[in-house]
N, C-alpha and C positions, 0 to 999 in steps of 0.2 A: 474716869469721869470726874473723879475730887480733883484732878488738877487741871482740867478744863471747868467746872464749875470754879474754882480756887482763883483764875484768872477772871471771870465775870464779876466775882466778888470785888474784886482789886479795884477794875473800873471803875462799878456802882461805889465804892465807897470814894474815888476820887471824882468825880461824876455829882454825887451828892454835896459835897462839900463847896464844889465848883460853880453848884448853881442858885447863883446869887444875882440878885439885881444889874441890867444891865450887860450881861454876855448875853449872846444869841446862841439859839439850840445847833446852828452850824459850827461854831467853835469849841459845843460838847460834842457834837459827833467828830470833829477831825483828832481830838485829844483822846476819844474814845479808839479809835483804828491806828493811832500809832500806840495807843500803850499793848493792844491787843498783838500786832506784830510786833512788837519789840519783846516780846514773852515766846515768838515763834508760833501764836497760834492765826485764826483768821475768823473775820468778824462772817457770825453766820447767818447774820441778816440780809450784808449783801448779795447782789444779787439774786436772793431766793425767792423764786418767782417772780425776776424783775425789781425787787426792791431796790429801788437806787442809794440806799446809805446802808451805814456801820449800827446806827440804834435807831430807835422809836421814841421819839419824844412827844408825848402829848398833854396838853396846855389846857387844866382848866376843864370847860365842858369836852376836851378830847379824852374817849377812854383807851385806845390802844393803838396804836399805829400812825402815829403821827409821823410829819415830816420833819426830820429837822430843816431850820431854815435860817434866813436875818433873821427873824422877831429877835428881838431882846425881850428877856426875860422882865416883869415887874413886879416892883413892890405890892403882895398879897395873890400872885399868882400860887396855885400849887402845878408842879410838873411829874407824869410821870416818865420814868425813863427806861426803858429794857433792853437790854444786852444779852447776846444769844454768840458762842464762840466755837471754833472746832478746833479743837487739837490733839493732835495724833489720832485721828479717828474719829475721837466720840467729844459731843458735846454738851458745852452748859448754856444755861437759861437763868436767867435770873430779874426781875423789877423790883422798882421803888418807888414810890410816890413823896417829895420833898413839897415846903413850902419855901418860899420867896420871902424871904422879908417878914414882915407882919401879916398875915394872914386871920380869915375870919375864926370863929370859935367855931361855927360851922363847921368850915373849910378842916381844922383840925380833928376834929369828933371825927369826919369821915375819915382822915386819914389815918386815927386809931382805930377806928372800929375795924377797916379795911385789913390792918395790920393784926390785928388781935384773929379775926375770922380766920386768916391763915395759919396762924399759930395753933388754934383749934382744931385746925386740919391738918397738918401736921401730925399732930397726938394720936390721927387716926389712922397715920397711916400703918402698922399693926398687920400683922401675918394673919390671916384669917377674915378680918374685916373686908365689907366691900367697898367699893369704888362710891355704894351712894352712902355707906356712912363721914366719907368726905364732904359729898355735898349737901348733906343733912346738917351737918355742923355749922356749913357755910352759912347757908341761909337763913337758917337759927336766929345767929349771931347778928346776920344785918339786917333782917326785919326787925328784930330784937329794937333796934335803935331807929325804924322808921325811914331808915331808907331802904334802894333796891338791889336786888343783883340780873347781872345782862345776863340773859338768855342766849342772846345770837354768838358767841365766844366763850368757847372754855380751856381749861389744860388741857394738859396731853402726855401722853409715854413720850419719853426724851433716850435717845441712847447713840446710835451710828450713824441716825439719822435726827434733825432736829425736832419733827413729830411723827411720833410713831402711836400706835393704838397702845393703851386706851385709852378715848377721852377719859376724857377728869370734870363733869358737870360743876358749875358751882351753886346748883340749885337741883331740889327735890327731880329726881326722872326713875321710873320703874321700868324702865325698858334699856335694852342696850349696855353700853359700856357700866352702865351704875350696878349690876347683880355680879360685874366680876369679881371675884374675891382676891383680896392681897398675897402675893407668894413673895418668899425671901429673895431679893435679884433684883426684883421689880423697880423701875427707877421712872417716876414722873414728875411732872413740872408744873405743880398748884399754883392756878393764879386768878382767885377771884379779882371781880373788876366789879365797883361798886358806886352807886348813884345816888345823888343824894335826894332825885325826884324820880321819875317815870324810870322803869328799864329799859324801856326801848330805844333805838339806837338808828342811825342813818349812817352811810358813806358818804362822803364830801366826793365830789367829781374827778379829785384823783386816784380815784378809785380804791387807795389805800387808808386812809384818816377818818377813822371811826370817830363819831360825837354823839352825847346825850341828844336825844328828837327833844326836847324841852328847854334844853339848852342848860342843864345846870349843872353844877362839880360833878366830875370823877374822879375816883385814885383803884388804882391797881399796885397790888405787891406780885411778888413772883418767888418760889423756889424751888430747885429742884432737886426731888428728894426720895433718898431710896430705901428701901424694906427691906430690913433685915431679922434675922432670928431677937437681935435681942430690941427693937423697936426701929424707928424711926430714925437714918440719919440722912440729915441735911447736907448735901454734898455745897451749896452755893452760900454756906455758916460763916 
């Protein structure tokens, strides 16, 4: 799983650097599925359940599951991007939220906040702890700063299959996958998605392209990460 997570990394970090004013999210996703086969593994976005591309690119008020497309990319956009890979079996996961160019002070606050909430959650992931001390940290963190986190999408257990139980809340729930408690093995994929107005969230008519119902910034990070005896490692680091 570190050398399918290892290969998602590789991407997102050339992926990141690539998205600058001016490309369109089509020519990160065809850069994205040739570096993925050219390493021997296979992009495990496509196809599943019909997804027609290699990543998820979304733009701005999109929080998760965007299409890559033309648009080109613009000055003071922020994008995020998720890469999900299979190799030899088992797979990695991993997001990032970049900005474009000059972006708002805004626009940046969420995307440390978004990134710091992770990192937070991380630290929990801890042999003993439950599943809601994850997302008790989460949402902490980003009410903390006035804005939201979605409700309608969370993590998930990552391993043979790209989701597997248990979810991974990024918000306060007493029922359910949150009372599970952390065992050494255990491998999940945190990825709060966070708003900088309302949580609530609509599908766009492609039935894929989640967007803020308010219409305002999102950014999602993503990684996945497994529990061990002696803490916390990040397999997508």
């Amino acid at each position: 799983m570190r050398e399918s997570n290892q290969i998602v990394k590789e991407v997102l970090n050339e992926l990141s650097l690539r998205a600058e004013e001016g490309i369109t999210t089509l020519e990160l996703n065809r850069l994205a599925e040739k570096k993925i086969r050219k390493q021997g593994a296979t992009p495990a976005f496509l196809g599943y359940r019909d997804y027609p591309f290699t990543i998820c690119a979304s733009i701005n008020e999109e929080v998760v599951h965007g299409f890559p497309s033309k648009r080109r990319l613009q000055d003071g956009d922020i994008i995020s991007i998720d890469v999900g890979v299979c190799f030899q079996g088992y797979y990695g996961d991993a997001a990032v939220t970049v900005p474009v160019g000059e972006v708002s002070e805004q626009a940046l606050r969420l995307i440390a906040v978004t990134r710091e909430s992770l990192d937070l959650a991380i630290e929990k992931v801890q042999v003993g702890n439950r599943i809601f001390d994850i997302s008790a940290v989460i949402q902490d963190r980003v009410e903390s700063e006035g804005f939201s986190v979605v409700r309608d999408f969370v993590g998930h257990g990552i391993g043979q299959k790209l989701h597997e139980e248990p979810q991974i809340p990024n918000f306060r729930m007493d029922e359910g996958s949150s009372q599970i408690k952390i065992k050494p093995g255990m491998v999940i994929a945190i990825e709060p998605m966070v708003n900088i107005g309302s949580y609530e969230v609509d599908t766009l008519p492609d039935g894929w392209t989640v967007v803020t119902r308010d219409r305002s910034l999102s950014a999602h990070f993503e990684h996945t990460v497994a529990a061990t005896a002696n803490g916390p490692m990040v397999l997508s680091a």
